[in-house]
C-alpha positions, -999 to +999 in steps of 0.1 A: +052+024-233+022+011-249-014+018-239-011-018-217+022-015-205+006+021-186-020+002-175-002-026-162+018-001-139-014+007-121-013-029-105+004-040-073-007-079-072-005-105-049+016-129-069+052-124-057+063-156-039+040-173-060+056-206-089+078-189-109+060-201-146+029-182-129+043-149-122+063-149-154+032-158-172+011-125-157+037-104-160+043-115-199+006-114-205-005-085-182+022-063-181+020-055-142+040-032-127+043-039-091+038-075-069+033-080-037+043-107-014+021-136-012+014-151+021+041-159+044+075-174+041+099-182+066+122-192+042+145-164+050+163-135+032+187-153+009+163-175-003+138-145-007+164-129-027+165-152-052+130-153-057+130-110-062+161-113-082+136-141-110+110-114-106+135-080-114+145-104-145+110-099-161+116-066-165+123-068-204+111-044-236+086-064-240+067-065-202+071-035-187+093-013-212+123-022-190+109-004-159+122-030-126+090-035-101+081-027-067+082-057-044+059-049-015+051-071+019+039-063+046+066-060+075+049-039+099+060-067+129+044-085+159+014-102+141+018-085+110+057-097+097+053-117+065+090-128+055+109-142+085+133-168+085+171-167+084+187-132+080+152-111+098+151-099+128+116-110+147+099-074+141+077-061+176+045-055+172+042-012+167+025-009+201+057-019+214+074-002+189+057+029+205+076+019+236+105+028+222+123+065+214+118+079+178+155+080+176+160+040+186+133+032+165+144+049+134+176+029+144+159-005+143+138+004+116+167+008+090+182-022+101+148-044+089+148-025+063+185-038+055+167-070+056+143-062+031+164-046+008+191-073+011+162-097+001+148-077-029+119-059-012+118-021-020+083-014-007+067-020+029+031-017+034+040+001+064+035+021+084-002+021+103-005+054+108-042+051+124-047+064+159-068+041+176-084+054+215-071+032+244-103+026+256-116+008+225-087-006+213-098-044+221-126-040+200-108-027+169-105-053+149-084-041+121-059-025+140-057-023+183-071-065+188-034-069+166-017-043+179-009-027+150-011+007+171+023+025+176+003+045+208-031+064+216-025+100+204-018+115+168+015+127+188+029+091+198+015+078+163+029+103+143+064+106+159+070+064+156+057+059+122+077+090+110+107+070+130+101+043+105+098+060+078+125+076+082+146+043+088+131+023+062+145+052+036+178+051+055+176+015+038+166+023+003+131+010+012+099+028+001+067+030+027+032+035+034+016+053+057-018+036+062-048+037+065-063+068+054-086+085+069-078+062+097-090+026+110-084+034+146-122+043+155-140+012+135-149-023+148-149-047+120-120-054+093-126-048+061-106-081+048-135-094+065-165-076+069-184-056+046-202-020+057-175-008+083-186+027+090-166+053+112-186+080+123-166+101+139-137+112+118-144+144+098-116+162+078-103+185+110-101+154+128-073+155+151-065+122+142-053+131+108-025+147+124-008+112+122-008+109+083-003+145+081+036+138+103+041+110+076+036+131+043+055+161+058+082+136+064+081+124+025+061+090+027+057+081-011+025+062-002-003+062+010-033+037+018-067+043+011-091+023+038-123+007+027-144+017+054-172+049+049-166+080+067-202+094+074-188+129+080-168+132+053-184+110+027-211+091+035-222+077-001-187+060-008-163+038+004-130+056+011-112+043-016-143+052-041-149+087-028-133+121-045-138+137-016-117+119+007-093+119-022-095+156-024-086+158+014-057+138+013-043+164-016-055+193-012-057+197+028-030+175+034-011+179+004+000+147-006+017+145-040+026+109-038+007+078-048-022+068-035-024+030-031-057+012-025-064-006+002-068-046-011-100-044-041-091-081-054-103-106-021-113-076+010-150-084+020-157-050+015-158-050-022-174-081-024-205-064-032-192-044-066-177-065-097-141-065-104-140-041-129-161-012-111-137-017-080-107-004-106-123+022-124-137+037-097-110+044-077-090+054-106-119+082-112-117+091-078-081+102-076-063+068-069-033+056-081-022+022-079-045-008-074-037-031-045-052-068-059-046-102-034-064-118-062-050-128-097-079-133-113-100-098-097-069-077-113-066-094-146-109-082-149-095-050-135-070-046-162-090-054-191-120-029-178-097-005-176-078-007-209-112-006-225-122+021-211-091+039-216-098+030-253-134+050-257-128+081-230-104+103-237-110+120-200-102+086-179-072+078-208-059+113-193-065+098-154-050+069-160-021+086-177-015+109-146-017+080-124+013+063-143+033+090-143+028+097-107+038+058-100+067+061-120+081+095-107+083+074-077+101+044-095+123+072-110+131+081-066+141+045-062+160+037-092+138+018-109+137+035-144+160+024-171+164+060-180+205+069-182 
């Protein structure tokens, strides 16, 4: 791979879904790795297909040295369900999810799955593994006012999302445990609102026990939240600080990817340019940059390939980053190796 085709990998952009001339055009110039699913679309899964099967085509020499992309959405259900249509089932939300056994869930959940996977999506940005209390849950933005919530206790979230996990796999699907530390004790969103603060959630939180069910259970990703955790970092956002980064893999031992939250359009960057949103989560441990916007990851690209250029010490991060993402591409067949 060249030095650009590494750094495109780093990128998971909002452009899937989008005219085919324009995705072509990014990937061509840009080289990135993974796309996510744009918006909505109820056109349903064999019309999706066709879209995913345009986008897998890219995959030349040239682009991305012949290594086939992640297509993510997020198809968590209820509120949250972004391809729908002919051929999906209508998802539940997860609180009603949570209503269900882990057994029946895991069940269901490899069926949509099916549906993903028969409509070329091999990543869901699910699922919300944040614990939020019942007694707040109406004023969580983020997660409880959507019901995003698969119960009230690490034990009921833990057990569900697992369920999912588990199903999702069944299907060839990868997932994504989100969002680390956790959402669940916040009020404002950060896609949003800027300065969401928890400041309860330390690193022997109970409610960690969630996300720690979903690594011990192989989740290849996991989201990074953009709020600040006073008691275990108060000076960073979550996806900025090395010490939250240091939890996740060294207390909780996660040797997976780490996937940001959204640095491209979330009001919670708003405040930091482009290119200091991807270089600093890169520094702090990250992995793979999460960008609704176009334009916010092509800035990110560039500061990062210049950087890469002149620092021998990030070149080495970005390069571990890259091989981390495509160990996981290796797990779902998306290598061209023999």
């Amino acid at each position: 791979m060249s030095e650009a085709q590494r750094v495109g990998q780093l990128f998971l952009v909002g452009i899937a879904g989008s005219p085919a001339a324009e995705v072509a055009r990014a990937v061509r110039t840009y080289h990135f790795g993974s796309l996510l699913w744009q918006g909505t679309s109820a056109a349903g899964v064999a019309a999706d297909r066709q879209v995913s099967q345009a986008i897998q085509a890219l995959a030349t020499s040239a682009t991305t040295a012949r290594v086939r992309f992640f297509i993510a959405a997020n198809q968590e259900g209820g509120q949250v369900q972004e391809l729908t249509g002919p051929g999906f089932s209508a998802i539940p939300s997860a609180l009603v999810q949570g209503e269900l056994s882990a057994a029946e869930l895991q069940r269901q959940a490899a069926a949509w799955g099916g549906e993903l996977r028969s409509a070329g999506v091999n990543l869901d940005l699910a699922p919300v593994m944040d614990v939020v209390p019942s007694a707040t849950a109406s004023q969580n933005a983020p997660v409880g006012a959507l019901q995003r919530e698969f119960g009230h206790t690490p034990q009921v979230t833990g057990a569900h999302g697992v369920a999912v996990i588990r199903g999702l796999k069944q299907a060839g699907v990868a997932t994504t445990a989100k969002h680390f530390p956790g959402l669940g004790r916040v009020v404002g969103n950060t896609d949003f609102s800027s300065g969401v603060v928890d400041t309860a959630t330390g690193p022997e939180s109970s409610y960690l026990k969630s996300f720690q069910a979903a690594i011990k259970a192989g989740v290849p990703f996991v989201m990074i939240a953009l709020a600040t955790y006073t008691r275990i970092d108060a000076h960073h956002l979550a996806a900025f600080s090395p010490r939250i980064m240091r939890l996740l893999r060294q207390q909780l031992n996660f040797g997976g990817v780490i996937v940001s939250d959204d640095l491209g359009a979330a009001a919670a960057v708003a405040g930091l340019s482009p290119a200091t949103r991807g270089i600093d989560f890169l520094a702090a441990g990250g992995d793979l940059i999460t960008s609704q916007s176009l334009p916010a990851a092509i800035t990110m690209d560039r500061a990062i390939l210049a950087r890469a250029a002149h620092d021998a010490a990030f070149r080495a991060t970005v390069n571990s980053a890259v091989y981390r993402i495509l160990d996981t591409k290796q797990a779902y067949h998306l290598m061209p190796c023999r």
